[in-house]
C-alpha positions as CSV (number, residue, x, y, z in Angstrom):
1,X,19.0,13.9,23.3
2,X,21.6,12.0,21.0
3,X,23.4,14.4,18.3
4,X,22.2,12.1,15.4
5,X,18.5,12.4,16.8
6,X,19.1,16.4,16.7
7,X,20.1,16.5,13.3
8,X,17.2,13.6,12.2
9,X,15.0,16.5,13.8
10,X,16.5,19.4,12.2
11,X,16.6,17.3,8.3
12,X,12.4,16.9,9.4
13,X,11.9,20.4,10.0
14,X,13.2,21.1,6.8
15,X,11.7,18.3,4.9
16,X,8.3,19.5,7.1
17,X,8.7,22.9,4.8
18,X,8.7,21.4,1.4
19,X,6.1,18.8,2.1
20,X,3.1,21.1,3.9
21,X,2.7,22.4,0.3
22,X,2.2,18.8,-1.0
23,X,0.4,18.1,2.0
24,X,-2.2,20.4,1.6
25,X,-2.6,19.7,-2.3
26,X,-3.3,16.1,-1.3
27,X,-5.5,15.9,1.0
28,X,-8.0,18.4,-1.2
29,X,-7.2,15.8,-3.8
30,X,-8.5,13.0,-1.5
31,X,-11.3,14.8,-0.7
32,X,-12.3,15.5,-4.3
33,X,-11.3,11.7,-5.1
34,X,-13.4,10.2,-2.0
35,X,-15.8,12.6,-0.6
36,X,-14.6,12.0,3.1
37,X,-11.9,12.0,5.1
38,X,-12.5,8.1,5.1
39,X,-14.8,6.3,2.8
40,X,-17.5,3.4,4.4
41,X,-15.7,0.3,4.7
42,X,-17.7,-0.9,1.7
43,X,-16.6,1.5,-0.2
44,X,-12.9,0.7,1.0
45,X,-10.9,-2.2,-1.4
46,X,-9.1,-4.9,0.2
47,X,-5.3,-5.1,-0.6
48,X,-3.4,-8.1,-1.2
49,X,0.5,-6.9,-2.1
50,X,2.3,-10.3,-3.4
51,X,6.0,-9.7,-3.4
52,X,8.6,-11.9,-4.4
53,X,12.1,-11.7,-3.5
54,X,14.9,-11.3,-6.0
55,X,13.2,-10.8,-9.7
56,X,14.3,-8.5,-12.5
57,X,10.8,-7.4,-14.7
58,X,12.2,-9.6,-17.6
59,X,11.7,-12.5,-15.9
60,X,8.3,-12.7,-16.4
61,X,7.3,-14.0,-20.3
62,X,5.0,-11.5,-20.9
63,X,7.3,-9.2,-21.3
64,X,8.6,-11.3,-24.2
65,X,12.2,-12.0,-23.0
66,X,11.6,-15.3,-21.1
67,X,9.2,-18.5,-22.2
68,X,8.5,-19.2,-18.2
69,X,5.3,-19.7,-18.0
70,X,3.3,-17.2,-15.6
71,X,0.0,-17.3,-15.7
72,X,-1.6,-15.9,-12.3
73,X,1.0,-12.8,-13.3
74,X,-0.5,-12.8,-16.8
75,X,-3.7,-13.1,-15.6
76,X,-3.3,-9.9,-13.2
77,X,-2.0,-7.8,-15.5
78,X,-4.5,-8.6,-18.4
79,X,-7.7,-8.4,-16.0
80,X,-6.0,-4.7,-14.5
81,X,-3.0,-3.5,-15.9
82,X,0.6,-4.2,-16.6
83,X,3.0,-1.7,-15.6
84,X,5.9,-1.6,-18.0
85,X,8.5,0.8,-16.2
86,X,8.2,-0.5,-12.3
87,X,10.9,0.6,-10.2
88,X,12.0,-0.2,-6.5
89,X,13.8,2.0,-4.8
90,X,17.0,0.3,-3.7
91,X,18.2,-3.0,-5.3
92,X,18.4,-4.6,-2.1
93,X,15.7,-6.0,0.0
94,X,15.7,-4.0,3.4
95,X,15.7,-0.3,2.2
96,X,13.7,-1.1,-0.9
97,X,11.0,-2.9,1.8
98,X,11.4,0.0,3.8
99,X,10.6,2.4,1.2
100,X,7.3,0.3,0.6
101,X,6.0,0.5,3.6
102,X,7.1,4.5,4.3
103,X,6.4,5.5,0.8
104,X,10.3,7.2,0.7
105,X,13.3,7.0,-0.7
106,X,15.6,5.0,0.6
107,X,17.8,7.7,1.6
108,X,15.4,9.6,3.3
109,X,14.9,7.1,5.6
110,X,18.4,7.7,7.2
111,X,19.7,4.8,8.9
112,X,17.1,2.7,7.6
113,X,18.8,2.8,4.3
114,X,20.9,-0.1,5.0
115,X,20.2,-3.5,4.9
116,X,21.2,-4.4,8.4
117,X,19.8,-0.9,10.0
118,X,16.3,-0.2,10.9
119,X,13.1,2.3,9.7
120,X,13.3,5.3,12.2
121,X,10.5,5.2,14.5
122,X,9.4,8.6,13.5
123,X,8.6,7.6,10.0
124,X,4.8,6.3,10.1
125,X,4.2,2.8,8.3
126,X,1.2,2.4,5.6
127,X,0.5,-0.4,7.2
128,X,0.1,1.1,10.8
129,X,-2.2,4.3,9.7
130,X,-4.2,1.4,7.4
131,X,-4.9,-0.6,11.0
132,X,-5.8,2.5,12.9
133,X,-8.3,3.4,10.5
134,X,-9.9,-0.3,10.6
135,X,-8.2,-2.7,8.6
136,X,-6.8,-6.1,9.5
137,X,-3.3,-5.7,8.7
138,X,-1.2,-9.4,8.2
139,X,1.3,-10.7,6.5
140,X,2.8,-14.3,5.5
141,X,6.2,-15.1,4.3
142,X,9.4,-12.4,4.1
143,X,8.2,-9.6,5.6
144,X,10.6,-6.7,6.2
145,X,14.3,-7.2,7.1
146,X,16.7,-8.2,7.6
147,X,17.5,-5.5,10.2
148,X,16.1,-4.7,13.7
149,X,13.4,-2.9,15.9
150,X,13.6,-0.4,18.0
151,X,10.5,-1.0,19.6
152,X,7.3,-2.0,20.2
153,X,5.3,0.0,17.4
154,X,7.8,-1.2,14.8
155,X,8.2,-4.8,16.0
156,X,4.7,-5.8,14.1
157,X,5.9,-3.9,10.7
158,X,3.1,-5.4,8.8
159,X,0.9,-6.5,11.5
160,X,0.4,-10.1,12.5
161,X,2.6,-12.7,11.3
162,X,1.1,-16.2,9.8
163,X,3.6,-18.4,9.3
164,X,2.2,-21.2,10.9
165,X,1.0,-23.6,8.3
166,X,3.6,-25.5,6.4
167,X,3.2,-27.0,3.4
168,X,2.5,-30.9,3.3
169,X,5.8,-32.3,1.6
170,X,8.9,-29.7,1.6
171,X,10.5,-29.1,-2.0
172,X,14.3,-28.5,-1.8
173,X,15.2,-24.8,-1.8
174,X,11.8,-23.5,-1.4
175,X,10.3,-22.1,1.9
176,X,8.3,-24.4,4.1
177,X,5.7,-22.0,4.6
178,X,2.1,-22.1,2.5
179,X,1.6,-18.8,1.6
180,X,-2.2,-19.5,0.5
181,X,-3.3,-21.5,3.4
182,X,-2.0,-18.5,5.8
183,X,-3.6,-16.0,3.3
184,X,-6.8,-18.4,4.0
185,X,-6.5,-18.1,7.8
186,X,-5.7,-14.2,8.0
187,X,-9.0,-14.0,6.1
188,X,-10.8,-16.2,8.6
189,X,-9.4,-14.1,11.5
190,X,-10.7,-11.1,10.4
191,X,-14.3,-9.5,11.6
192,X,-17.1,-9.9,8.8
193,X,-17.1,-6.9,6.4
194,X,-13.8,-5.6,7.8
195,X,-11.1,-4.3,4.8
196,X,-7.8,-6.3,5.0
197,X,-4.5,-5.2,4.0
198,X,-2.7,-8.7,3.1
199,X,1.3,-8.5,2.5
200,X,2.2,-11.9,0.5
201,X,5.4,-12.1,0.9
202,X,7.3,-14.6,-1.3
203,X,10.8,-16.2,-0.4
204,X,11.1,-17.1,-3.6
205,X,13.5,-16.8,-5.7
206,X,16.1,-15.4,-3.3
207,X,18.7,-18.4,-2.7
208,X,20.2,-20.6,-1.6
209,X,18.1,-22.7,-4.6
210,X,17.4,-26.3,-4.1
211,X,20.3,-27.8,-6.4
212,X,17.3,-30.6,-8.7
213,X,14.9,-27.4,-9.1
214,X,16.2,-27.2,-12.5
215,X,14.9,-31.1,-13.4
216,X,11.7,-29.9,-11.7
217,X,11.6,-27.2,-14.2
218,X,12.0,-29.3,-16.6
219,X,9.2,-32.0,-15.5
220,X,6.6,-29.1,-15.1
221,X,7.3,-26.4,-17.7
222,X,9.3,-28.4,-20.4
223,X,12.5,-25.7,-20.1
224,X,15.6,-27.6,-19.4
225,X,19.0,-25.8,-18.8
226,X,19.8,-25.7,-22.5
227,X,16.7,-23.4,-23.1
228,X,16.6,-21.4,-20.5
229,X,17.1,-17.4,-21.1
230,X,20.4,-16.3,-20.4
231,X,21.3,-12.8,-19.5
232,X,24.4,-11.8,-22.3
233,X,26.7,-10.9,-19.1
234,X,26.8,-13.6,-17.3
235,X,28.9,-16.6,-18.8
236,X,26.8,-19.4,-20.8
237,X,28.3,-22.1,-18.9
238,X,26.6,-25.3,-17.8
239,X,26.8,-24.3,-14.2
240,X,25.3,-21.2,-14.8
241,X,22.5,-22.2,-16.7
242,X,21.8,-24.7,-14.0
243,X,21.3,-22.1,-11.6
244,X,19.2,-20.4,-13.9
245,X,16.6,-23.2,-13.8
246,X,16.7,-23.6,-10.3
247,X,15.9,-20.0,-10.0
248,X,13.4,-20.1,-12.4
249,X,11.6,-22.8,-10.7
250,X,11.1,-20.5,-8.1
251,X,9.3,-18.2,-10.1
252,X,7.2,-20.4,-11.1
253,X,6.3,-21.8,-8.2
254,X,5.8,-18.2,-7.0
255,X,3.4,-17.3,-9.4
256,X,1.4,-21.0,-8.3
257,X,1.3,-19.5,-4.9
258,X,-0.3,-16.4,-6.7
259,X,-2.7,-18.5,-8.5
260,X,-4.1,-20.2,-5.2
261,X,-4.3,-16.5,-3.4
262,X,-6.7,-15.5,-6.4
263,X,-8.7,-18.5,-6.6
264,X,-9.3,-18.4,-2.5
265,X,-10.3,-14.5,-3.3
266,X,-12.8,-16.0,-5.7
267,X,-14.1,-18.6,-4.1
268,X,-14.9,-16.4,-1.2
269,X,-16.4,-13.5,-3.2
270,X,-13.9,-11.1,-2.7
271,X,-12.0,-11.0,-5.5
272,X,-14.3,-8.0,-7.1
273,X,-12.9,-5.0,-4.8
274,X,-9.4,-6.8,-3.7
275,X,-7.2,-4.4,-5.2
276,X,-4.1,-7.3,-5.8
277,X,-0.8,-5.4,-7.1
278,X,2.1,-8.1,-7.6
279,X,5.8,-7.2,-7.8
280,X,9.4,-8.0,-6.3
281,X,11.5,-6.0,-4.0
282,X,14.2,-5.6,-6.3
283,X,15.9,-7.5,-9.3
284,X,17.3,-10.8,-10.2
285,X,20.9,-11.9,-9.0
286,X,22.8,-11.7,-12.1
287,X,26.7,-11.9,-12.1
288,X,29.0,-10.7,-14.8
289,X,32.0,-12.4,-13.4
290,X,32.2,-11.1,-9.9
291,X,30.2,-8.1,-10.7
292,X,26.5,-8.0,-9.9
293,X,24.4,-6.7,-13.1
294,X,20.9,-6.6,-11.1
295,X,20.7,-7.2,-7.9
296,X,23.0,-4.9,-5.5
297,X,23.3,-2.6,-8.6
298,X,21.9,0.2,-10.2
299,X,21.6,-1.4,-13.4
300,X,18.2,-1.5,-14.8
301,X,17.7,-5.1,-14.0
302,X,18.4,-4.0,-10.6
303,X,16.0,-1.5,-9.9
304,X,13.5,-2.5,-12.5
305,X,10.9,-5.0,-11.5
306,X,7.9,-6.8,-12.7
307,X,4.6,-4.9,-11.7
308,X,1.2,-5.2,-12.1
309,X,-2.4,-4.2,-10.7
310,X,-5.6,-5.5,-10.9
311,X,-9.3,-4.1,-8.9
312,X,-12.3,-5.6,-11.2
313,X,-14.7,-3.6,-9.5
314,X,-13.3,0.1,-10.3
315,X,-10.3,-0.2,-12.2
316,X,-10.5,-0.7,-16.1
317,X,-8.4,-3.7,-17.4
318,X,-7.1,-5.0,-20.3
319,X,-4.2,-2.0,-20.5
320,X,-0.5,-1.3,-20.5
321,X,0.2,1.4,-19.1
322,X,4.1,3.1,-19.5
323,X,4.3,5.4,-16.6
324,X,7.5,5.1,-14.7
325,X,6.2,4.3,-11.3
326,X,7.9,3.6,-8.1
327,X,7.0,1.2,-5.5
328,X,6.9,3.8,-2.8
329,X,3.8,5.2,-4.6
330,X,2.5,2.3,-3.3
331,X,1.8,3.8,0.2
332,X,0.5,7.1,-1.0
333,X,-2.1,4.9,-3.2
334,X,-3.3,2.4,-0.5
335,X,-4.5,5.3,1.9
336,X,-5.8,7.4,-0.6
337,X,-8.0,4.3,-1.5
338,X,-9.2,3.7,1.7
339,X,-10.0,7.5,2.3
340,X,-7.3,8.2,4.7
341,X,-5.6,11.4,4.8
342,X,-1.5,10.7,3.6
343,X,0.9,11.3,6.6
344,X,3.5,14.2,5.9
345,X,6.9,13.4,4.6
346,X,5.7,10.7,1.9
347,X,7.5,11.4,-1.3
348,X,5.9,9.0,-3.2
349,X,2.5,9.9,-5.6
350,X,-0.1,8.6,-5.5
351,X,-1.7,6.0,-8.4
352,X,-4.9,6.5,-8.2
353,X,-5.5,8.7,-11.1
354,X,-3.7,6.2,-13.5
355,X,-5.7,3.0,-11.7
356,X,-9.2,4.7,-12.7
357,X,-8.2,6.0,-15.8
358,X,-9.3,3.9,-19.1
359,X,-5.8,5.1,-21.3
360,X,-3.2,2.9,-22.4
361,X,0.0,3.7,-22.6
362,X,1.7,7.2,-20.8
363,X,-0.7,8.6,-18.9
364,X,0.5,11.1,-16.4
365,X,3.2,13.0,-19.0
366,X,5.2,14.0,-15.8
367,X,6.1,10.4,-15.1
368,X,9.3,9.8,-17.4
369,X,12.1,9.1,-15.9
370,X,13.1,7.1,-12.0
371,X,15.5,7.9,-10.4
372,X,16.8,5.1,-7.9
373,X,19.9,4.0,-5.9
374,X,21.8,2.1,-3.3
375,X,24.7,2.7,-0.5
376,X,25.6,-0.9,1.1
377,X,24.2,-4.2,0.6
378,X,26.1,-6.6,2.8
379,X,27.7,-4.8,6.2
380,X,31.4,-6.2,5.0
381,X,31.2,-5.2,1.3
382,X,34.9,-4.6,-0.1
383,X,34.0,-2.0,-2.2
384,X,31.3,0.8,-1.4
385,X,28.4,0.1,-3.8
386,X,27.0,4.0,-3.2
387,X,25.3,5.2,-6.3
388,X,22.2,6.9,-7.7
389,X,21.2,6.5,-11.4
390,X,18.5,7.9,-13.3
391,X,16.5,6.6,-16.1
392,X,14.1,7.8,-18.9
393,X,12.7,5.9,-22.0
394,X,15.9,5.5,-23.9
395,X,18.7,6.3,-21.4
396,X,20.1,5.2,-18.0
397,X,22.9,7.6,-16.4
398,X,24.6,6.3,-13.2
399,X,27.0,8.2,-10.0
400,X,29.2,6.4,-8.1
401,X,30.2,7.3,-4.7
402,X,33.6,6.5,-2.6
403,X,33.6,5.3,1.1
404,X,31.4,6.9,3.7
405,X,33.6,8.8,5.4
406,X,36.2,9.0,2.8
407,X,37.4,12.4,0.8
408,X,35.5,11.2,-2.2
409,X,31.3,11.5,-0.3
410,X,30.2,14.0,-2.0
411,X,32.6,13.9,-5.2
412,X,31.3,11.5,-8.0
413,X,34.6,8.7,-8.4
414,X,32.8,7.7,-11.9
415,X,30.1,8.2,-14.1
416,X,28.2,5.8,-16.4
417,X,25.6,6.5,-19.2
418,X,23.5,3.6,-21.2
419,X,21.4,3.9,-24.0
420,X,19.3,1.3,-21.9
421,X,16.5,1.4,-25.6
422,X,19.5,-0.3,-27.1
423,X,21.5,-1.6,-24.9
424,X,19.0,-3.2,-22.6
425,X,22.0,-5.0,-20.4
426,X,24.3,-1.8,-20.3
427,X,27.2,-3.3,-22.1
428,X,28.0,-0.6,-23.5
429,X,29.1,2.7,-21.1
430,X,28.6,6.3,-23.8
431,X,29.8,8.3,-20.9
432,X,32.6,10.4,-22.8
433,X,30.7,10.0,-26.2
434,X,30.3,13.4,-27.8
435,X,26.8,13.0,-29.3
436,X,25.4,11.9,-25.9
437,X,27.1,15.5,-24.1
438,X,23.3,17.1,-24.2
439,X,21.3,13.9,-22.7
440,X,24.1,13.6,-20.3
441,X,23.4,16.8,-18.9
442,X,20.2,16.9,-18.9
443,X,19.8,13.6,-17.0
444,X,22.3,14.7,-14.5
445,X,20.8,18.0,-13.7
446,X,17.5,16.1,-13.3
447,X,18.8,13.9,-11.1
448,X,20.6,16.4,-8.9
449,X,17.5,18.3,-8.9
450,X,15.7,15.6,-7.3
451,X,18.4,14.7,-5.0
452,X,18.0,18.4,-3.7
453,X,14.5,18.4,-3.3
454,X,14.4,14.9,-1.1
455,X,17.1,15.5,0.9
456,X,19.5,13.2,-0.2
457,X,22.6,12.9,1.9
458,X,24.9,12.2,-0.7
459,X,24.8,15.9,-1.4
460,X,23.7,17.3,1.7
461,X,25.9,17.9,5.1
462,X,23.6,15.3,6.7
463,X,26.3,12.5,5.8
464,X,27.2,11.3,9.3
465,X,24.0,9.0,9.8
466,X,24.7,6.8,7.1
467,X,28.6,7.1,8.5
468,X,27.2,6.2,12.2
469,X,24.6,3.2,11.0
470,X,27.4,1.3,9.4
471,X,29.2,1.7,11.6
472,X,26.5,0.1,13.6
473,X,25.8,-2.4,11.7
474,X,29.0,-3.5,11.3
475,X,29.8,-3.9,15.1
476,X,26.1,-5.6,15.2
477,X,27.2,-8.4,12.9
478,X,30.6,-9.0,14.8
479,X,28.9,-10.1,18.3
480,X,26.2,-12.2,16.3
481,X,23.2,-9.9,15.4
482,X,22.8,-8.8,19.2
483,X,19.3,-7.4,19.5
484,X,20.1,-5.7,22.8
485,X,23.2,-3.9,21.3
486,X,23.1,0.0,22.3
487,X,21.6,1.7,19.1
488,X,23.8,5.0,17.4
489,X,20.6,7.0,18.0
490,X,16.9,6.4,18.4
């Protein structure tokens, strides 16, 4: 047996402690919320996760900052409910895809916190326990990745692919494949009466953009370069706002794609107990020079993504509800749904209580603050982008980490602290202001706190995975993404 295997083992028996408590506690809760162990399929919603790739939550006009229009988003959240404080886990597509589907933090999922690594095969998927227990499990589009498998159980992530309609006449920049007609066929595939778990999920609007998207903006939504929104960090240059409209195209082609997935649900009468949540896998690419403000960051428009939830048949609409939420409660919710017992070691909570509640607003009082993070994005990054930030209703406080492997792993190299109420782009860093000494310290005990109790190995001794998966993943890249290359550990 591998030394990194003995410690992964080792890390489990102690995560294994602190979760048999939850454990327990959750599984009376499912039984108080569902009766059984698992409900009648009829009792069991469909699940159709749309996902888009590369979209900060302000994107989307109903928060107010943007004048895109988005209607099958709008549409979602105003029929079920629009989550104002939705968080990924990682601002980077891999881990925070990983998290998804694990219902963990990024960290905890070792080596498959990187974006060139892999989830370890120990971790169960959502989406494999959902097709044990009868559901026709599919996705279209981006699925998870980029990364590898290690072997056959984890080659089908989401189940099977549908990729194979294309759509009639390719538009520059956007992904040949029809998401809707693929949703259409997956649903054809499936046995009568037999729940689906659908993951939609979008290319768009993750570059490289097609360079006229902008003019198509124009023609189709009236927003030309001049009017788009423009983030206050990035530089209001012609250029740059050109890019803007070619990514916001995207969107709103996206949220098309959305549209034709809800009509086909209606047209085919199973729109009332579809449970249809739509969100992105982490936030816009926003530059500030050469540094990334979203994407790749912990800024708030990194981690923060649009996020909302609609089930007409038990879950009351019409509200907004203020909870901070995570995506990996996603997991947790989806089984709990379906009746099925949650496997040991997820972290994330379950939404239930909030879907069939009829408040507005903050519902669960304990959900008030995130905490989120990143270690690598790209396997030859110059700079380590290792952090872990925390956020609440008014403030955002951010660590940064050195190297992997250098003196500075477990030692903070700097310290940030936003009033995020205020300050919505973090322009402004109240680290060493006096009056801020008390919300300082309380965020970063919180946050420490939380580390502790997930295992994080930025302040445990477990440190030598993430050291021994980039290495990995670095040597990977160098002889041209080899998928037979000897894996670190299993």
């Amino acid at each position: 047996m591998h030394a990194i295997e003995i410690m992964y083992r080792r890390w489990m028996i102690r995560r294994r402690a602190y979760c048999a408590g939850v454990m327990f506690v959750s599984l009376m809760f499912v039984g108080l919320l569902t009766g059984t162990a698992r409900a009648d399929d009829s009792d069991r919603p469909n699940i159709l996760l749309f996902i888009t790739d590369d979209e900060s939550w302000l994107e989307r006009s109903i928060h107010g900052w943007s004048d895109l229009p988005t209607p099958a988003f709008d549409r979602v959240a105003k029929e079920g409910a629009l989550f104002t404080h939705g968080f990924t886990s990682a601002p980077s597509c891999a881990p925070s895809r990983a998290s998804i589907l694990s219902g963990r933090n990024f960290w905890e999922l070792r080596q498959g916190a990187f974006i060139q690594a892999y989830v370890p095969k120990q971790v169960p998927l959502f989406t494999h326990v959902l097709a044990r227990h009868g559901y026709h499990v599919g996705n279209t589009g981006k699925g998870w990745g980029p990364g590898v498998t290690i072997d056959e159980s984890h080659d089908q992530m989401i189940g099977k692919t549908y990729d194979a309609i294309e759509l009639p006449e390719p538009i520059p920049g956007i992904s040949p494949i029809d998401y809707a007609e693929n949703f259409r066929q997956f649903l054809d595939d499936r046995d009568q009466d037999q729940p689906f778990f659908f993951w939609a999920g979008i290319h768009e609007p993750h570059g490289p953009y097609g360079d006229q998207n902008h003019q198509r903006l124009a023609d189709q939504f009236d927003m030309s370069p001049d009017t788009v929104p423009m983030p206050p960090v990035m530089d209001d240059s012609e250029a740059n706002r050109i890019e803007r409209g070619n990514t916001l195209y995207e969107i709103a082609y996206a949220d098309q794609q959305l549209s034709r997935m809800l009509d086909l649900l209606e047209r085919t009468g199973q729109d009332d107990n579809t449970l249809v949540v739509v969100t992105s896998d982490n936030g816009s690419v926003v530059l500030d020079g050469e540094s990334l403000r979203a994407k790749a960051s912990p800024y708030d428009n990194g981690v923060h993504v649009p996020l909302a939830i609609r089930w007409p048949a038990k879950m009351p609409g019409g509200r907004t509800v203020t909870d901070f939420v995570s995506l990996i409660d996603l997991a947790p919710t989806f089984l709990q749904l379906a009746g099925i017992p949650v496997p040991d070691g997820m972290s994330g909570k379950s939404l239930v209580p909030i879907l069939r509640s009829e408040q507005s607003g903050r519902i669960d009082p304990s959900r008030s603050s995130m905490v989120t993070g990143l270690e690598w994005h790209g396997e030859f990054d110059p700079a380590s982008r290792s952090s872990r930030s925390i956020r609440n209703d008014r403030f955002s406080y951010i660590v940064r980490y050195g190297n992997i492997g250098g003196s500075q792993w477990a030692t903070p190299i700097a310290k940030e602290f936003y009033d995020v109420a205020n300050d919505p782009w973090e322009q402004h860093n109240l680290i060493d202001d006096p009056q801020y000494t008390d919300d300082i310290a309380l965020l970063s005990s919180q946050l420490e706190q939380y580390q502790r109790q997930t295992g994080d190995p930025r302040i445990t001794d477990d440190q030598d995975i993430f050291r021994r998966t980039r290495d990995y993943v670095q040597k990977r890249k160098r002889v041209g993404y080899d998928q037979t290359l000897t894996l670190p550990f299993e």
